[in-house]
Backbone as CSV, one residue per row, in Angstrom:
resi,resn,N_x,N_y,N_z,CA_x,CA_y,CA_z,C_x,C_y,C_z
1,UNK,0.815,-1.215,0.000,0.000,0.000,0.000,0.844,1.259,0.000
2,UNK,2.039,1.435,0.757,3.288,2.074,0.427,3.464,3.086,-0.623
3,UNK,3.373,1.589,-1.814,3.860,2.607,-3.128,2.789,2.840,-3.967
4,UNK,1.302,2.805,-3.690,0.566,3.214,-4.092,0.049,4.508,-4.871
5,UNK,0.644,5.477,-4.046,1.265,6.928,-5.109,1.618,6.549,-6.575
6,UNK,3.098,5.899,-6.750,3.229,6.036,-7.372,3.770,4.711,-8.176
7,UNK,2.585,3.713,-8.209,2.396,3.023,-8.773,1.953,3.075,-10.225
8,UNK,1.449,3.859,-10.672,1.300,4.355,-12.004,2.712,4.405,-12.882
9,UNK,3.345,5.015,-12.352,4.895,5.512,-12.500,5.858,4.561,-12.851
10,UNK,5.335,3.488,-11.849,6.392,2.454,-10.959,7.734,3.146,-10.399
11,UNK,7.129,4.357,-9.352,7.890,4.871,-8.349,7.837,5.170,-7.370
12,UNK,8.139,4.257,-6.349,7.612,4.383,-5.126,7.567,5.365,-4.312
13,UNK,6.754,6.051,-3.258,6.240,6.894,-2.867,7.762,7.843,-2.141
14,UNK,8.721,6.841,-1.870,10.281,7.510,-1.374,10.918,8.149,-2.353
15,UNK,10.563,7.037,-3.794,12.120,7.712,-4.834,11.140,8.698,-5.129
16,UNK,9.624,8.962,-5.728,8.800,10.507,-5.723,9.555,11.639,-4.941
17,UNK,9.322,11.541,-3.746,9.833,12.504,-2.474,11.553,12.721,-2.657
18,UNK,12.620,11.668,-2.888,13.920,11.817,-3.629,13.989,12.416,-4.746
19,UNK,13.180,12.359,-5.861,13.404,12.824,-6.902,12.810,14.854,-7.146
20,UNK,11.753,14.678,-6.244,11.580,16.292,-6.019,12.372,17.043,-4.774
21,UNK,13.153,16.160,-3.992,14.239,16.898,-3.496,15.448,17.227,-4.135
22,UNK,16.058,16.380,-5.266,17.328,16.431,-6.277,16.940,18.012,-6.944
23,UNK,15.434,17.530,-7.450,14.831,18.795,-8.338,15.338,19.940,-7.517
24,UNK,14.470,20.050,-6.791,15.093,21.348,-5.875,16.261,22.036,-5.604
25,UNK,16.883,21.204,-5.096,18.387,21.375,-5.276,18.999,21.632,-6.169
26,UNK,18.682,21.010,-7.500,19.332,21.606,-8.983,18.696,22.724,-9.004
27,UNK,17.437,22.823,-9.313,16.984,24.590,-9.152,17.770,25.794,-8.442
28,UNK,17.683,24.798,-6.848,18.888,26.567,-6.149,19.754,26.448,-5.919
29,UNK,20.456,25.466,-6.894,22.096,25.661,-7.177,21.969,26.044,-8.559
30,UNK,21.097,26.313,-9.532,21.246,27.332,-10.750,21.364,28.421,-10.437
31,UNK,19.777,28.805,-9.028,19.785,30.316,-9.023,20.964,30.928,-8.176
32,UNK,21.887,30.105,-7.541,22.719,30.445,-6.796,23.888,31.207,-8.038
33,UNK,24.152,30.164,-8.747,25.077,30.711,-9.602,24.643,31.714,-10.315
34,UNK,23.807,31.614,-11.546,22.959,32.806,-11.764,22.981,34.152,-10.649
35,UNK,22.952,34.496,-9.792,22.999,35.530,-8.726,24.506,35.637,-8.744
36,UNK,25.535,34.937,-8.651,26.416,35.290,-8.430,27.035,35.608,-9.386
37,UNK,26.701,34.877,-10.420,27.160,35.557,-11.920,26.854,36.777,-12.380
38,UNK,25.156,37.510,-11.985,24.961,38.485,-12.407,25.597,39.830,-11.174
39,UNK,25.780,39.227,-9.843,26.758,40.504,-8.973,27.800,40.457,-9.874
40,UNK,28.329,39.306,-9.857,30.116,39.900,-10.482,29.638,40.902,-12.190
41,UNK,28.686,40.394,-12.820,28.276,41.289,-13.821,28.516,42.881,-13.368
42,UNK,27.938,42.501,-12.302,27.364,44.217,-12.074,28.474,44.773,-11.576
43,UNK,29.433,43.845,-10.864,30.545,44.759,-10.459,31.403,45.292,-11.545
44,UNK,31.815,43.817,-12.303,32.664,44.712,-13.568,31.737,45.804,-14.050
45,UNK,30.854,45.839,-14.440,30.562,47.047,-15.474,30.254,48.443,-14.602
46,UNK,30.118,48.132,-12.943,30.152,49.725,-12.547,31.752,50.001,-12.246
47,UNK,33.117,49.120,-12.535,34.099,49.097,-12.394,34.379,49.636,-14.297
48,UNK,34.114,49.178,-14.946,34.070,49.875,-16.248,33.926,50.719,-16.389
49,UNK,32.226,51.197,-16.030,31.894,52.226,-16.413,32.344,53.508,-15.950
50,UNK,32.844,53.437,-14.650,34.007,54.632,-14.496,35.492,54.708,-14.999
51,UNK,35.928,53.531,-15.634,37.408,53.742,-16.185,37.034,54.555,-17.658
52,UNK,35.553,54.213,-18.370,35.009,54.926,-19.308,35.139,56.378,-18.557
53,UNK,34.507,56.880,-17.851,34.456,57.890,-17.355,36.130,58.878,-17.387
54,UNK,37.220,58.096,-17.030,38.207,58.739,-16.778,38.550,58.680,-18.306
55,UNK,38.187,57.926,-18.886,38.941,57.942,-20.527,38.265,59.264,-21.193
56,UNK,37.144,59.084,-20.445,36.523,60.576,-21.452,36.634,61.587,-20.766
57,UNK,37.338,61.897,-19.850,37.998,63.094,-19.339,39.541,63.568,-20.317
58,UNK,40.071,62.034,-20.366,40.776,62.918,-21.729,40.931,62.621,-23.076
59,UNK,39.625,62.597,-23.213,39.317,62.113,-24.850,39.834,63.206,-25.771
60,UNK,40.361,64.266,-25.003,41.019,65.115,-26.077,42.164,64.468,-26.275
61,UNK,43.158,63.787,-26.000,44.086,62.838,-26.043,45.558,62.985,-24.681
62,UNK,46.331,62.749,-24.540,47.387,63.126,-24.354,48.967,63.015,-24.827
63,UNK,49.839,63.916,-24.816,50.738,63.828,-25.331,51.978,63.645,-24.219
64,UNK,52.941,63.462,-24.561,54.500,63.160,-23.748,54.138,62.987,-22.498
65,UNK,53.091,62.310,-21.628,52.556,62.131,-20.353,52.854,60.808,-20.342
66,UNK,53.671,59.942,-20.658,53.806,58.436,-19.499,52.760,57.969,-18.189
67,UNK,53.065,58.847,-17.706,52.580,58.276,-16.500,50.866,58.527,-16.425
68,UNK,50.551,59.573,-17.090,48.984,59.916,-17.159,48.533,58.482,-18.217
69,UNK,49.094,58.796,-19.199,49.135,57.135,-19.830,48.901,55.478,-18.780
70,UNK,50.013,55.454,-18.517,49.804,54.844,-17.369,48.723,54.219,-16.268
71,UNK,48.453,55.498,-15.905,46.944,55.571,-14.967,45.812,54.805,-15.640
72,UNK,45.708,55.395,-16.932,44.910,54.982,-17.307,44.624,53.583,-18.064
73,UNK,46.092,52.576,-18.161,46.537,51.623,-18.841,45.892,50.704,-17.352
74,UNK,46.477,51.250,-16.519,46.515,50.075,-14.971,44.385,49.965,-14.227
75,UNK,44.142,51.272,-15.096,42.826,51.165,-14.244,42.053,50.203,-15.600
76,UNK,42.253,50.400,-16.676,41.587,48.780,-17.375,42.306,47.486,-17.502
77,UNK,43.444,47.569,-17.100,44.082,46.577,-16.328,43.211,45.896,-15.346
78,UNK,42.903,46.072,-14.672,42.255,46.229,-13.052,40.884,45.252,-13.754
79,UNK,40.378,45.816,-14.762,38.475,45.627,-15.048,38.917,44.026,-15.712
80,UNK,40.104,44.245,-16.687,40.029,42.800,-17.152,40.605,41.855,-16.268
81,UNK,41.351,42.232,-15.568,42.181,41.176,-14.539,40.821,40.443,-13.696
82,UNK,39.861,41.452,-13.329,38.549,41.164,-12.517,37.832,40.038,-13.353
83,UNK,37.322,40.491,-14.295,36.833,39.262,-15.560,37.499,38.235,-15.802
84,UNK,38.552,38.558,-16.083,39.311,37.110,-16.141,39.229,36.000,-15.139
85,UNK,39.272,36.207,-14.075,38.732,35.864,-12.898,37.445,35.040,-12.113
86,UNK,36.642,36.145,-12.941,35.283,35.709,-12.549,34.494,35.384,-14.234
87,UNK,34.815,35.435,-14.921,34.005,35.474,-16.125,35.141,34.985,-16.989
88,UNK,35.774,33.980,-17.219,37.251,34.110,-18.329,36.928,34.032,-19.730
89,UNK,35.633,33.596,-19.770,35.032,33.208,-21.049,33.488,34.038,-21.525
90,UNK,34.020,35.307,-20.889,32.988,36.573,-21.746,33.978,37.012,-22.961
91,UNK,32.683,37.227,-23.828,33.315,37.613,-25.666,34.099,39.129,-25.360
92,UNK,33.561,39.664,-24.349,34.129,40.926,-24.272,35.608,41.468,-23.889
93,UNK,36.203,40.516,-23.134,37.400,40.277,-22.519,38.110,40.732,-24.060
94,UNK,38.269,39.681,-25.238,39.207,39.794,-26.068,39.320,41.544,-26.742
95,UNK,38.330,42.274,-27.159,38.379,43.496,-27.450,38.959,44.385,-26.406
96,UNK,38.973,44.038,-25.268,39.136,44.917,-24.230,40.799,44.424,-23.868
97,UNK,40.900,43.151,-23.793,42.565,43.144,-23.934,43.225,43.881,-25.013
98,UNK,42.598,43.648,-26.458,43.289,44.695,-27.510,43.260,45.701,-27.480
99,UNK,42.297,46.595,-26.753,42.831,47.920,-26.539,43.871,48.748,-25.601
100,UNK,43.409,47.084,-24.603,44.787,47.529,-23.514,45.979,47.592,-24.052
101,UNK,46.383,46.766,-25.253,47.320,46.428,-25.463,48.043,47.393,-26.621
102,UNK,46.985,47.933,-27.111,47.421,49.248,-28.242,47.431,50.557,-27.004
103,UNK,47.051,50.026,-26.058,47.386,51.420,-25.165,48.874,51.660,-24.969
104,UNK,48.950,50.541,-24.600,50.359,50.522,-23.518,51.514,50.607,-25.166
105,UNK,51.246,49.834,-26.094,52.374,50.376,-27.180,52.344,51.751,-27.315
106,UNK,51.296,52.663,-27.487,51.676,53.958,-27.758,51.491,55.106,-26.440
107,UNK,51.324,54.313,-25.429,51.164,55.098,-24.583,52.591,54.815,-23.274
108,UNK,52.729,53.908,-22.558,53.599,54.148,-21.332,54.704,52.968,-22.209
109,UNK,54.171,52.272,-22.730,55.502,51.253,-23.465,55.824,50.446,-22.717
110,UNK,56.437,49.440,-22.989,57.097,48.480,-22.159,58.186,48.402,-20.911
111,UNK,58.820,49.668,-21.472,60.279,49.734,-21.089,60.247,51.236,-20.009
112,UNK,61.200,51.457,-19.168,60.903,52.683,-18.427,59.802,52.711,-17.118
113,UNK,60.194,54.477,-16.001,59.758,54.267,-15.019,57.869,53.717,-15.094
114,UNK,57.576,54.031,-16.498,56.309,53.714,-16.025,55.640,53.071,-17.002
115,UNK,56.506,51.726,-16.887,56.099,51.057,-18.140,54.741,49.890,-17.410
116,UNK,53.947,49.715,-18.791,53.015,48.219,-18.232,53.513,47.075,-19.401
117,UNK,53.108,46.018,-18.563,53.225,44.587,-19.552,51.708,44.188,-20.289
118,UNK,52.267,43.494,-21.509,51.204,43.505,-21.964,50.144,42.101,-21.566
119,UNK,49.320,41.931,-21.734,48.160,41.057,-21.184,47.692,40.063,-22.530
120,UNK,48.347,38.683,-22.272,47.923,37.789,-23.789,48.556,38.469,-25.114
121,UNK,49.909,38.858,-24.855,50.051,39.322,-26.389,50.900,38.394,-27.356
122,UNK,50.486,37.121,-27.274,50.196,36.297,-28.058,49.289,36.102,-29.151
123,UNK,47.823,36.527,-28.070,46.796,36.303,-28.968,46.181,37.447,-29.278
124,UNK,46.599,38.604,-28.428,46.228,40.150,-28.945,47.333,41.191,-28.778
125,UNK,48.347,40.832,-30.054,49.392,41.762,-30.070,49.235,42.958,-30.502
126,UNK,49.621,43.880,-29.899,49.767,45.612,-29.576,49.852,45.455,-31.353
127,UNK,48.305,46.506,-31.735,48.982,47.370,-32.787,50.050,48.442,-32.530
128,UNK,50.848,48.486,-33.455,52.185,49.345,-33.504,51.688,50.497,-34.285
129,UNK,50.930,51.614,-33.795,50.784,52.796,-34.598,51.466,53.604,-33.943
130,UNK,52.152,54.321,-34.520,53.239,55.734,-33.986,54.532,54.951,-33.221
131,UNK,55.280,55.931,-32.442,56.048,55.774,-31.961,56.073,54.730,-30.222
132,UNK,56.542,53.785,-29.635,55.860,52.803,-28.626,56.666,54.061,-27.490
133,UNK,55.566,54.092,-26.523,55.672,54.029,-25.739,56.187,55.792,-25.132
134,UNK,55.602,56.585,-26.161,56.212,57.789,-25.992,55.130,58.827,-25.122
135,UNK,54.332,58.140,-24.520,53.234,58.882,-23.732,52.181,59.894,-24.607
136,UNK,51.885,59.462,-25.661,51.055,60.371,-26.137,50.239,59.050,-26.966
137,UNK,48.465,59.644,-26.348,47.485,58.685,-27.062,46.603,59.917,-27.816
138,UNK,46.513,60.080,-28.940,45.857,61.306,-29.947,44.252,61.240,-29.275
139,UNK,43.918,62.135,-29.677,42.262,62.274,-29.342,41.628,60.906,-31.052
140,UNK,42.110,60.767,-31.950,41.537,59.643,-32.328,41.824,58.455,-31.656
141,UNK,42.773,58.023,-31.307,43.014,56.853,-30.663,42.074,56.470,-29.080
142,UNK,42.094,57.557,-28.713,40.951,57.315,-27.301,39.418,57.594,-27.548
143,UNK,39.065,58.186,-28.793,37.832,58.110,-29.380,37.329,56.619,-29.739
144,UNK,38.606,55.735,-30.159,38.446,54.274,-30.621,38.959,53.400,-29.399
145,UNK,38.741,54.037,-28.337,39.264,53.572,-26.895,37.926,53.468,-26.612
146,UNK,37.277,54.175,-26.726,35.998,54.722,-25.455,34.950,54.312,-25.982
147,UNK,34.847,54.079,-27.442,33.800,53.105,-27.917,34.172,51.569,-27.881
148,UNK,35.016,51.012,-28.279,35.168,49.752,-27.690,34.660,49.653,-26.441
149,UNK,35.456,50.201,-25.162,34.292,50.151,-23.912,33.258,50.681,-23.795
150,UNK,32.524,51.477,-24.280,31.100,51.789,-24.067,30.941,50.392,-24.492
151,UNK,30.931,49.753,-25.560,30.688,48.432,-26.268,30.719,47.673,-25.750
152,UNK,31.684,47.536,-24.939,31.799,46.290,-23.884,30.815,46.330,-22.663
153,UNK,30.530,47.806,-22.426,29.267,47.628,-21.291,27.961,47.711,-21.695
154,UNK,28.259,48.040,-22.925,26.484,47.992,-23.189,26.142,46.306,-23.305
155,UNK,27.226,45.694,-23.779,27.214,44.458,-23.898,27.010,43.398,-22.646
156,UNK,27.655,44.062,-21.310,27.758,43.332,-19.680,26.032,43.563,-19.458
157,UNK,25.814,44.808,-19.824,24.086,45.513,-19.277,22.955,44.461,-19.841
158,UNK,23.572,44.497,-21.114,22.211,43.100,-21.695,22.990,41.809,-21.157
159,UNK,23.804,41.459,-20.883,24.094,40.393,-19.935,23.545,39.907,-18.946
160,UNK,23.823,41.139,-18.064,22.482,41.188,-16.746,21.236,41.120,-17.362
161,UNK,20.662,41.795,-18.059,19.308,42.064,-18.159,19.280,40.304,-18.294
162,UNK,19.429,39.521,-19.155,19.431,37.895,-19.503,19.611,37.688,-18.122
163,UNK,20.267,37.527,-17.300,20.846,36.912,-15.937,19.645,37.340,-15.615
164,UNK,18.971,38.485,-15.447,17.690,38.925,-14.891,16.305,37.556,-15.062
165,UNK,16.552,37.701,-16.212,15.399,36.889,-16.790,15.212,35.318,-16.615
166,UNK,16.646,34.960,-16.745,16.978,33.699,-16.308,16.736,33.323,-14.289
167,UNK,16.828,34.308,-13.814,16.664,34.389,-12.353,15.394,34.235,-12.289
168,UNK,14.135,35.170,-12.822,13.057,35.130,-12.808,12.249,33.444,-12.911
169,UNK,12.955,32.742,-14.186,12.465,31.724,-14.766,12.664,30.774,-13.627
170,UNK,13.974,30.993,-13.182,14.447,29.715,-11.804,13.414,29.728,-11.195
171,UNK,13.002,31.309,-10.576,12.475,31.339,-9.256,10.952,30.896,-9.719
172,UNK,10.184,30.493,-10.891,8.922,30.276,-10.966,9.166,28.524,-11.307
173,UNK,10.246,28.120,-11.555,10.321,26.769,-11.535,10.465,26.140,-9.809
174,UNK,11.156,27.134,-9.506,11.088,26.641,-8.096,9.993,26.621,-7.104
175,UNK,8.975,27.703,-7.755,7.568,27.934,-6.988,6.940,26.651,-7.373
176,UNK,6.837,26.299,-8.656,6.184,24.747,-9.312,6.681,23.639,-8.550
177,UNK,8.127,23.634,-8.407,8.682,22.312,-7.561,7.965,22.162,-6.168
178,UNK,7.862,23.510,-5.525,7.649,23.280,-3.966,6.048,23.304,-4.725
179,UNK,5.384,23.491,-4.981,4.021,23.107,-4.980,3.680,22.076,-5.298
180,UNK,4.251,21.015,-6.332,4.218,19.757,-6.217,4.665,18.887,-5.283
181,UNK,5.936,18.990,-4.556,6.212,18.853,-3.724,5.147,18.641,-2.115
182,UNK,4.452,19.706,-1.990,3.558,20.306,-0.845,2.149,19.407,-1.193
183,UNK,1.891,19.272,-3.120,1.164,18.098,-3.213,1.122,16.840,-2.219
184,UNK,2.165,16.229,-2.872,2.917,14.962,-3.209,2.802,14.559,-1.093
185,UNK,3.523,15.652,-0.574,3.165,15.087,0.817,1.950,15.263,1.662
186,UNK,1.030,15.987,0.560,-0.372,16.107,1.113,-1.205,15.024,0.479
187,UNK,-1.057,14.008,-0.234,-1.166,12.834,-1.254,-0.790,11.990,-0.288
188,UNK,0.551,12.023,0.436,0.751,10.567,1.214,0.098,10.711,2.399
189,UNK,-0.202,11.767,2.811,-0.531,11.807,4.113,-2.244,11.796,4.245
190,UNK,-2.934,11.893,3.107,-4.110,11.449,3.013,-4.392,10.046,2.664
191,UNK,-3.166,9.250,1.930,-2.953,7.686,1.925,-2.679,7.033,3.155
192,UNK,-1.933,7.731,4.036,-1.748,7.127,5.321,-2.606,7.465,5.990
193,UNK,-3.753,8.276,6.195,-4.569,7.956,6.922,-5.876,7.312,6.629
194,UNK,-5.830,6.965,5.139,-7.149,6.089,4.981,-6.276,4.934,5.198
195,UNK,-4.984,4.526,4.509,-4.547,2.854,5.391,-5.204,2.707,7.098
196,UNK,-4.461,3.938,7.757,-5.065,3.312,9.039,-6.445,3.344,9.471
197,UNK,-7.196,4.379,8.628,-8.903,4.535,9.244,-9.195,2.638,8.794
198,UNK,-8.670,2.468,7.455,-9.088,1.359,7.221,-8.568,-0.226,8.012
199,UNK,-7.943,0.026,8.954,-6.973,-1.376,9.552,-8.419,-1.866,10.941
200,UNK,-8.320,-2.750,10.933,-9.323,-3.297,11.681,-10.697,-3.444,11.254
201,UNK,-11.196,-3.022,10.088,-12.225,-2.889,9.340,-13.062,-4.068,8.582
């Protein structure tokens, strides 16, 4: 009388109750990740969106400044080192290493007090335009700086927005699980008490 539930099935009334606990568990270990995927989202891109900010402070460009170069080489340094990290396999990473990497050739260079290294330049070697490393990035070159990253965050923003949506979907699969669930033990527990109304009968 036991497996009477789920005799239809041929699953007894335990592996039922096992199998919507697994469920569960896969559910809020999606939404777990999902949540944590979309914070680190959100951190890189409000970590972006101000290195955008400082780039367009000098989108008029700069010249024989190293070290202003610099500053600004180490603070998107910083955004991809973060991604790499937490995200190694966002499409956005690779554009955003190549610009780091055309930064630092025409901007602080390799060599000297305020040089940076370059990041994968294997697979995204420094265009060589102008002279390396002489501290001057033209107002075209940071015009084609600052749209690549706008690009890259407009790109993190619909990221989230998806992570959004995907969160939503968990959390109504998970409302379905526990309601079957809340079934399923309101099902046995109306089976167990007609077994016993019925014992002695």
């Amino acid at each position: 009388m036991t497996n009477a539930i789920g005799s239809s099935s041929g699953l007894s009334s335990d592996s039922l109750m096992n199998y919507c606990s697994s469920q569960l568990d896969s559910i809020d270990n999606a939404i777990d990740t999902t949540m944590e995927t979309d914070q680190n989202a959100t951190q890189i891109s409000q970590q972006l969106q101000g290195v955008i900010e400082t780039f367009q402070q000098n989108s008029t460009g700069i010249t024989s400044d190293t070290a202003s170069c610099a500053k600004l080489e180490t603070s998107l340094a910083a955004v991809i080192t973060q991604m790499q990290n937490t995200d190694p396999d966002n499409p956005n990473l690779g554009p955003m290493i190549q610009t780091y990497n055309n930064m630092v050739w025409s901007g602080s260079g390799t060599t000297g007090s305020n040089a940076m290294q370059y990041i994968d330049p294997t697979d995204y070697p420094a265009q060589q335009v102008g002279p390396q490393g002489d501290g001057t990035l033209s107002s075209g070159e940071m015009s084609g700086y600052i749209s690549t990253l706008q690009g890259a965050s407009s790109s993190l923003d619909s990221g989230s927005e998806m992570n959004l949506v995907e969160l939503q979907s968990l959390m109504s699969q998970r409302e379905t699980a526990i309601s079957l669930t809340t079934n399923l033990v309101q099902s046995l527990g109306d089976q167990a008490n007609t077994i016993a109304s019925n014992i002695g009968k």
